[in-house]
C-alpha positions in Angstrom: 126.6 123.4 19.0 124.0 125.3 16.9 122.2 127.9 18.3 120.8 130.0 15.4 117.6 131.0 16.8 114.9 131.4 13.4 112.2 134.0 14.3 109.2 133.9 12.0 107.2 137.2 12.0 103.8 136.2 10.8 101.2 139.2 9.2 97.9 138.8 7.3 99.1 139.6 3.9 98.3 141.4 1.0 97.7 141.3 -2.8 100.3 141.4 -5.4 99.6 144.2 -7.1 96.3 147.3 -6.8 94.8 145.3 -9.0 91.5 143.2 -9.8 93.2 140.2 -11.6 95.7 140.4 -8.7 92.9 141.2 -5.7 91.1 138.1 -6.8 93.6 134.8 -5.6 94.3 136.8 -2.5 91.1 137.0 -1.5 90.1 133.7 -2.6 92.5 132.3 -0.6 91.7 134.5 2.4 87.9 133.9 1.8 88.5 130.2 1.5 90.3 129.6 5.2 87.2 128.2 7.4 88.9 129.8 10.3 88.0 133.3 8.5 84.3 131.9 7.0 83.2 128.7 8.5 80.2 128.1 6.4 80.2 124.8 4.7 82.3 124.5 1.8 79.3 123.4 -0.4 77.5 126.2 0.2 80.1 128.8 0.6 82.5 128.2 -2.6 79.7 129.0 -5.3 78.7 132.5 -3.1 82.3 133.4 -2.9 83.4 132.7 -6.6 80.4 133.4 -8.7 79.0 136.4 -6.5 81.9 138.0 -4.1 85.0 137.6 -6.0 83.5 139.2 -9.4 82.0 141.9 -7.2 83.8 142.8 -4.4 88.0 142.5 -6.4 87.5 145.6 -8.6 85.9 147.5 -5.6 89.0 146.1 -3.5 91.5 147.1 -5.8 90.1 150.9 -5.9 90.9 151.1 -2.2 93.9 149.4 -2.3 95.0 152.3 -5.4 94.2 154.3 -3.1 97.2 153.3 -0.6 99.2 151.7 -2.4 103.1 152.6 -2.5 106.3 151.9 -4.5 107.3 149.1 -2.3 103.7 147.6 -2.8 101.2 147.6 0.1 101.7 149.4 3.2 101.3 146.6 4.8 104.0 144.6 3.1 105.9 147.9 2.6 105.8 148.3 6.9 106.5 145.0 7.2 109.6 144.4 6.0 110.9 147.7 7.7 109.7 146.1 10.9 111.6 142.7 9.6 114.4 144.9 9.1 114.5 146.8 12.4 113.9 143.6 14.0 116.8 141.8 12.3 119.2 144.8 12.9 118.3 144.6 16.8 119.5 141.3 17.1 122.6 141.6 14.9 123.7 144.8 17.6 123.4 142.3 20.1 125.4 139.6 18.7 122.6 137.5 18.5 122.7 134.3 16.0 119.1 135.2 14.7 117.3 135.4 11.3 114.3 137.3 10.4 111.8 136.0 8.0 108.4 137.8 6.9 105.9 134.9 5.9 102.5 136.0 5.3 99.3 133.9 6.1 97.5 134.8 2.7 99.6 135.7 -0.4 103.1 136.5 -0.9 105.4 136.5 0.9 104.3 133.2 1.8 104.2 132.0 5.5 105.6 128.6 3.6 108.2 130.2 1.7 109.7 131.5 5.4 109.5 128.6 7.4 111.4 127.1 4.3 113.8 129.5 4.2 114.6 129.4 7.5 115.0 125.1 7.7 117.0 125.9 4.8 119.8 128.3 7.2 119.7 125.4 9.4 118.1 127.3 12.7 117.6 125.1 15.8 114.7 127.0 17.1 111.5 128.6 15.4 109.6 131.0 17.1 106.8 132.1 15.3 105.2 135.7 16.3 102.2 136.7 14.7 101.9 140.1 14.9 98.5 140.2 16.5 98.6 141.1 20.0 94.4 139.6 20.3 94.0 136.7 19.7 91.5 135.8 17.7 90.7 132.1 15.8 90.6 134.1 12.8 93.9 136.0 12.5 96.4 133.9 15.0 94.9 130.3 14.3 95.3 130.8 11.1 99.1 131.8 11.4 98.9 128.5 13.7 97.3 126.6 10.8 99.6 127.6 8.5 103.0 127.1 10.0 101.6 123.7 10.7 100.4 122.9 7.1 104.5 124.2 6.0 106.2 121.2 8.2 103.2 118.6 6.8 106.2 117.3 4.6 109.1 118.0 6.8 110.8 115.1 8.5 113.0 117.1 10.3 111.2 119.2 12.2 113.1 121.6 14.9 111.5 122.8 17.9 109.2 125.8 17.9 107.7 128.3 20.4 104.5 130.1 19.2 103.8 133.7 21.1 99.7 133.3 21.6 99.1 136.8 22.3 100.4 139.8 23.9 97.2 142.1 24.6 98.6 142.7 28.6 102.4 143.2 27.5 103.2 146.2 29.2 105.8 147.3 26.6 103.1 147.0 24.5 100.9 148.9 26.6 103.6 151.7 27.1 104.2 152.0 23.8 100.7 152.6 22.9 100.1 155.0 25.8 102.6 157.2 24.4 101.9 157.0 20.8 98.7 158.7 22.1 100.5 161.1 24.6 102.2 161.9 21.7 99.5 163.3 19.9 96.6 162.8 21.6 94.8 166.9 22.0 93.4 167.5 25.3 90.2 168.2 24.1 89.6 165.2 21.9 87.8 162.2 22.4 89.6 158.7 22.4 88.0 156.0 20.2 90.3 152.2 20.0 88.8 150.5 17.1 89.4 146.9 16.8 89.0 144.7 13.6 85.7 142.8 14.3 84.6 138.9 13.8 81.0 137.7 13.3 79.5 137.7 17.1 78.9 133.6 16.9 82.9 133.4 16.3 82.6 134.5 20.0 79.4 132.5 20.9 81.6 129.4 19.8 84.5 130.1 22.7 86.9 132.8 20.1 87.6 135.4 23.3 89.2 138.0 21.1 86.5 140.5 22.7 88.1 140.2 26.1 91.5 140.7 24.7 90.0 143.9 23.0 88.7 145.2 26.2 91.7 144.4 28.1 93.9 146.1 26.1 92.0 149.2 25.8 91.4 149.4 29.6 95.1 149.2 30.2 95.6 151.7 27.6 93.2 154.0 29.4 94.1 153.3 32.9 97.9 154.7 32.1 96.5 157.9 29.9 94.3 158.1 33.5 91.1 158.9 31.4 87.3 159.4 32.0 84.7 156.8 31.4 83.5 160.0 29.5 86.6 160.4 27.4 86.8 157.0 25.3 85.1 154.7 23.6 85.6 151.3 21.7 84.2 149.6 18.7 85.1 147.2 15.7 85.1 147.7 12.6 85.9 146.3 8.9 82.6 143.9 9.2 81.8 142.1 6.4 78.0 140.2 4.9 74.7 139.9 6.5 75.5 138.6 9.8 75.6 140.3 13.1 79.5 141.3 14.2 80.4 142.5 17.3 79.5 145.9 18.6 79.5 149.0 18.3 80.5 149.3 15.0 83.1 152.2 13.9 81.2 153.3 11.2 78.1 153.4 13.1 79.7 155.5 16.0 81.0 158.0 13.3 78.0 158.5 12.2 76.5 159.4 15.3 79.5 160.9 17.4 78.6 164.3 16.9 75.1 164.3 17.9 76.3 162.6 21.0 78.2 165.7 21.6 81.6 164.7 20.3 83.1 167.0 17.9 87.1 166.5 18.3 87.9 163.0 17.6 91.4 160.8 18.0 90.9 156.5 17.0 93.7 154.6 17.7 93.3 150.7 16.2 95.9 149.0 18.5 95.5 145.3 17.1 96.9 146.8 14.3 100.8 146.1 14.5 101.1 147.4 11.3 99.3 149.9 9.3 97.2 148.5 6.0 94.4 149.0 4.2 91.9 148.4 7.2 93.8 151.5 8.9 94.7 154.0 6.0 91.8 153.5 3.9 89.0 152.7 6.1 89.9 154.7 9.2 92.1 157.7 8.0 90.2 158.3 4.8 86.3 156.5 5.1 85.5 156.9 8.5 87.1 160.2 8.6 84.4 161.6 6.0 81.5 160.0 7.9 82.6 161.6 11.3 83.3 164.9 9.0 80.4 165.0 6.8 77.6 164.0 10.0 79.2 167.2 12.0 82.0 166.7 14.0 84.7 169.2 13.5 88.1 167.6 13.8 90.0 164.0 13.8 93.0 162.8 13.6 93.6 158.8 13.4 97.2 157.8 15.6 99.1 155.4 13.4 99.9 152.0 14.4 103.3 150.8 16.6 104.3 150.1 12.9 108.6 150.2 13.1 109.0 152.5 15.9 111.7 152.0 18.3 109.5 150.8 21.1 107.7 148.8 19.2 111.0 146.5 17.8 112.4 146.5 21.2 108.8 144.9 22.4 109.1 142.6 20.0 112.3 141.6 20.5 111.7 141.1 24.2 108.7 138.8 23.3 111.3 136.6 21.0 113.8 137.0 23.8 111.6 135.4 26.5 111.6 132.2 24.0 114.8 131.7 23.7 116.1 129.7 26.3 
């Protein structure tokens, strides 16, 4: 009887190269999903490829040469050391598992994985997207995709799908002492979130809740003061209103509000990327810097830690049977 057990680890994705010409079909493709921009096609597609592309790739591609690495994008780069570190856990325990890295936008592709892994003949998919919130935008889409892979496939093997894991308490341990780790005991706390347009959550997306969950749990094991952390969301995008605070915003302002010492953890981050290294290490560090406060540090993401591949591997595990 076959058992092999398929587990599909599921990230945003990333461009092919630090490059305009490459930044430019990634984010096309990203820009394109309606679960990321819901505006009518009709009106959207003309915006997004005869004002946004031409605009925003070569600005896009100076933050990604910014980060960038031999192995390609930290995301991808983290990625498949956390595809690695997850296959390896499995193979110690003489588990009949294979690891595939599909990514929802660009390469690899989320298609190519799922094909891959019908192609070693698994019985079982689980797909785990490796956002603990879930949000329409980010683990819809993963959804979305891995059902637009089997469109053609007659033979399709069952399939578990992990929604979210925002309450996990391996998770929540493992972020706890990420920051025990390196947390000072003089610095403030700030959890910055990637944000969605606030209508996303008018229209039922509850990705806010799972936000403020996570952090609460966070701080109720650190055992902190309502006067020792904050959260916000950044990386918003346009015209319209996102939810709030914003990160930047609270940079900005943190030091007049008396905070001068400064830690920011971004825990639906699996994995670090440009959103982390670029915009909270490097651009929100000079904002916080440059309006006064006097020292900051950002904690990097679960990324391949130990803890975080044997949380991971739990989560799979639970799907198994």
């Amino acid at each position: 009887m076959n058992n092999k057990i398929g587990v599909l680890l599921a990230n945003l994705g990333t461009p092919d190269a630090p490059t305009a010409q490459a930044i430019k079909p990634y984010l096309r493709q990203f820009l394109s999903d309606p679960r990321v921009v819901d505006l009518p096609k009709w009106r959207w597609l003309p915006i997004l490829n005869g004002i946004i592309l031409p605009q925003r790739s070569k600005r896009v591609a100076e933050n990604y040469q910014a980060v960038w690495t031999a192995q390609g994008s930290p995301l991808l780069a983290i990625s498949r050391q956390q595809q690695a570190a997850l296959q390896n856990y499995f193979n110690q325990q003489n588990q009949d598992v294979i690891v595939e890295l599909g990514m929802t936008y660009g390469n690899p592709s989320l298609e190519s994985a799922v094909q891959n892994l019908l192609n070693s003949d698994v019985a079982k998919i689980i797909v785990l997207p490796l956002y603990p919130q879930y949000s329409s935008t980010t683990t819809a889409s993963v959804f979305d995709a891995f059902a637009a892979a089997l469109k053609n496939t007659r033979h399709i093997v069952p399939f578990e799908f992990i929604h979210s894991y925002h309450l996990n308490e391996d998770y929540i341990n493992a972020l706890a002492n990420s920051v025990r780790q390196q947390m000072q005991d003089d610095e403030f706390l700030l959890f910055s979130y990637h944000g969605i347009p606030l209508r996303y959550e008018d229209e039922g997306d509850y990705y806010r809740e799972h936000c403020r969950q996570t952090t609460l749990a966070v701080v109720d094991k650190l055992g902190l003061l309502e006067t020792q952390w904050s959260m916000s969301f950044q990386s918003r995008f346009g015209k319209e209103e996102w939810l709030q605070p914003y990160t930047d915003e609270f940079m900005q302002n943190a030091a007049q509000n008396g905070i001068e010492k400064l830690a920011v953890i971004c825990p639906g981050f699996a994995t670090d990327c440009l959103e982390t290294i670029e915009e909270i290490d490097q651009e929100n560090r000079h904002y916080f810097l440059q309006n006064g406060g006097k020292s900051y540090q950002y904690i990097p993401a679960l990324n391949a830690t130990p803890a975080h591949i044997a949380m991971l591997a739990k989560l799979v595990e639970a799907k198994m049977m």
